[in-house]
C-alpha positions as CSV (number, residue, x, y, z in Angstrom):
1,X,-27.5,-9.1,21.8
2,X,-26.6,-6.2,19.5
3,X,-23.1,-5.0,20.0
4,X,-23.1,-0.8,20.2
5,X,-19.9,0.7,20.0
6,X,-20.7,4.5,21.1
7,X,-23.5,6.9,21.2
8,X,-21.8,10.3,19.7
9,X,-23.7,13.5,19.8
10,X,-25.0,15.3,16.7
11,X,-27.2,17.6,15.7
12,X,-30.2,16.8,13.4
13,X,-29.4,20.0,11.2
14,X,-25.7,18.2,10.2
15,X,-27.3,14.3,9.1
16,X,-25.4,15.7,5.9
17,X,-22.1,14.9,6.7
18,X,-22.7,11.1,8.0
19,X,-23.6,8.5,4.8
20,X,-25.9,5.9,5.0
21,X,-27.7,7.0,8.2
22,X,-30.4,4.8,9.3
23,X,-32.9,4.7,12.4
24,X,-36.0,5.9,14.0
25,X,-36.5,9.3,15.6
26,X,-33.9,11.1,16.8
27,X,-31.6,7.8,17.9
28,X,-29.7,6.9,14.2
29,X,-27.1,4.4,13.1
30,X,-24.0,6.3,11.6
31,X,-21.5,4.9,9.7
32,X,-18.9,7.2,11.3
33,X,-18.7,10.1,13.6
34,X,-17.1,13.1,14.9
35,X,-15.3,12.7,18.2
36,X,-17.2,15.3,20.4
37,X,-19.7,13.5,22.6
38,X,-18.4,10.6,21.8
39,X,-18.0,8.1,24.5
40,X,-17.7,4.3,25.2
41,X,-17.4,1.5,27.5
42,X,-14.0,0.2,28.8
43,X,-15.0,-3.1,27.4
44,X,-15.9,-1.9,23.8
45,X,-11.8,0.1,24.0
46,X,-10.5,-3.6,25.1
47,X,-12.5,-5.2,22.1
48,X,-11.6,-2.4,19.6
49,X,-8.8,-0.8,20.6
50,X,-7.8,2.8,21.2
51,X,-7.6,5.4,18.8
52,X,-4.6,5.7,16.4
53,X,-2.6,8.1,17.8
54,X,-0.3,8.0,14.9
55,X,-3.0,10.1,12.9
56,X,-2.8,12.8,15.5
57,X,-5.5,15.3,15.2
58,X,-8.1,14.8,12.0
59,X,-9.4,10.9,11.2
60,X,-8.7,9.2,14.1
61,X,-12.4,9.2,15.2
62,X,-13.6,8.0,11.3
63,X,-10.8,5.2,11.2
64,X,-11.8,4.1,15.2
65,X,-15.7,3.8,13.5
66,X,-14.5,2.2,11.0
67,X,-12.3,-0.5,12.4
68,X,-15.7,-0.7,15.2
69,X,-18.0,-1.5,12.3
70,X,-15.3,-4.0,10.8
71,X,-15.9,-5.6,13.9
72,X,-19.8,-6.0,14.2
73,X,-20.6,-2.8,16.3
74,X,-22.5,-0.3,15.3
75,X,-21.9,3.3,15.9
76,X,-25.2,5.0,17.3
77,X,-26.4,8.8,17.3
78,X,-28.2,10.3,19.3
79,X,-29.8,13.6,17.8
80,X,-31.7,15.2,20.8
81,X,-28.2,15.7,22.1
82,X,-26.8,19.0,21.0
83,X,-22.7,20.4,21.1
84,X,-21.5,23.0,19.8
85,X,-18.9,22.1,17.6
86,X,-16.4,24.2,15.1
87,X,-15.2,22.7,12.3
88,X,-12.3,25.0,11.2
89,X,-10.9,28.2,11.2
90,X,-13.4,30.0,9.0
91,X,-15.6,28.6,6.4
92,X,-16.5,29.3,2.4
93,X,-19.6,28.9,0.9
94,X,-19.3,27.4,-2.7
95,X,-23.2,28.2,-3.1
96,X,-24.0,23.7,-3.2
97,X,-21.6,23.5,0.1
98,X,-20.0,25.0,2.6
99,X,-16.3,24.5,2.8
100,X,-14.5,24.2,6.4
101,X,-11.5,25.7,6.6
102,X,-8.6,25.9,8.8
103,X,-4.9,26.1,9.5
104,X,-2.2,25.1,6.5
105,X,-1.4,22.4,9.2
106,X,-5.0,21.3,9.8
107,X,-5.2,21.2,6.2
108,X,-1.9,18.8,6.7
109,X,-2.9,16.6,8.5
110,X,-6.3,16.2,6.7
111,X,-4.6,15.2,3.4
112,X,-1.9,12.6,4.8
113,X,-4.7,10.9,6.9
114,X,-7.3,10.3,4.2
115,X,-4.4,9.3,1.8
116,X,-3.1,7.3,4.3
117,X,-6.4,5.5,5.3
118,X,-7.1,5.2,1.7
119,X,-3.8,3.5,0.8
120,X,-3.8,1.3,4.0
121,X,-6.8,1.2,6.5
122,X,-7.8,-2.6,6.4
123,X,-11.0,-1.6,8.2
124,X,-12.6,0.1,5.0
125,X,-13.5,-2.6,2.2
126,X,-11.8,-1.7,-1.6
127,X,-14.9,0.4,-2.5
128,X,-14.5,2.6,0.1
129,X,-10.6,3.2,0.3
130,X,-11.0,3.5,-3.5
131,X,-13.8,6.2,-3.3
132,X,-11.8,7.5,-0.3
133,X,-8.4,8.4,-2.5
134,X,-9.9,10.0,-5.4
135,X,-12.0,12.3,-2.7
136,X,-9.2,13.3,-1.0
137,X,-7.7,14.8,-4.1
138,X,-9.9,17.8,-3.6
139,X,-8.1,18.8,-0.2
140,X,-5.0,19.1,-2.4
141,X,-7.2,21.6,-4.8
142,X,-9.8,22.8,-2.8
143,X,-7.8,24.2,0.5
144,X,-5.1,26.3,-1.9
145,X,-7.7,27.6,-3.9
146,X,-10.0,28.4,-1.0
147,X,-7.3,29.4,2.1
148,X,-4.4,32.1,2.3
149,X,-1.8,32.2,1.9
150,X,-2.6,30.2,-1.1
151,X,1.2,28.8,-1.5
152,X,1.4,27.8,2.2
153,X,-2.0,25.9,2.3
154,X,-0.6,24.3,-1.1
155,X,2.9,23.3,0.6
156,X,1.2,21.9,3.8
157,X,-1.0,19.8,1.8
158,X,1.1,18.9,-0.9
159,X,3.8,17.6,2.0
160,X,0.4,15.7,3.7
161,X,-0.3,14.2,0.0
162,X,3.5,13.0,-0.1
163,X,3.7,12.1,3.8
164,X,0.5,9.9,3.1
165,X,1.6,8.3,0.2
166,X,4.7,7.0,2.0
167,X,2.9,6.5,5.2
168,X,4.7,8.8,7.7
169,X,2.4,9.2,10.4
170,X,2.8,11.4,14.1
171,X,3.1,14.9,14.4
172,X,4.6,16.8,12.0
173,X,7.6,18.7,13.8
């Protein structure tokens, strides 16, 4: 029997965000997920765990995939299932993407957790933690640039970038 970890809600229109989808129709294997319509059994949490509260707000739900998938389960979409979902503040349009954007602590707590996972998620193989670093370097350019007040958004992620490197986790007080 195949193990199935969750069966998240998303919308055809945003397969862009999710890598290496596979499937038939409208049900798809991700690799990871957003947490909205997300949902599993009690026996899949007692297998896998619960999510990291230590990450806070942004990443847990990637870094619960991933540590799902390290286990043999596969995370499951369901694309006929439709939530309205806003992701950030605002948005920019670069012209090749669109750019989400949101609070300087949002922005935070985006740049500690990737360069947190990336430096120490055992879930993720080398490939992607490496691949995962060296994207996360375009929070700390890409939120100053594109947010104001451009020296706050660059403060809040430049402490994220730091309080990743060292691995302080929790909400930022």
């Amino acid at each position: 029997m195949e193990k199935i970890v969750a069966i998240p809600a998303i919308s055809k229109k945003n397969y862009a965000i999710y890598n290496d989808v596979k499937g038939v129709g409208d049900i798809i294997e991700v690799e990871k997920t957003l947490s909205s319509g997300f949902f599993y059994s009690r026996e899949v949490i007692e297998k896998i765990g619960l999510k990291n509260e230590d990450l806070f707000i942004d990443l847990v739900d990637w870094e619960w995939c991933w540590r799902a998938r390290k286990k043999g389960y596969k995370i499951i979409g369901n694309a006929d299932v439709i939530i309205e979902h806003q992701l950030g503040d605002s948005s920019k349009d670069l012209g090749f993407r669109e750019v989400n954007l949101r609070s300087p602590m949002r922005h935070y707590y985006i740049t500690r957790n990737a360069f947190h996972l990336a430096l120490r998620d055992k879930s993720l193989d080398i490939l992607h933690r490496i691949t995962l670093f060296f994207k996360s370097f375009r929070y700390i350019i890409g939120y100053p640039l594109l947010s104001k007040p451009h020296l706050t958004h660059l403060k809040y992620v430049m402490l994220g970038f730091w309080h990743g490197i060292i691995g302080k986790l929790g909400k930022l007080k």
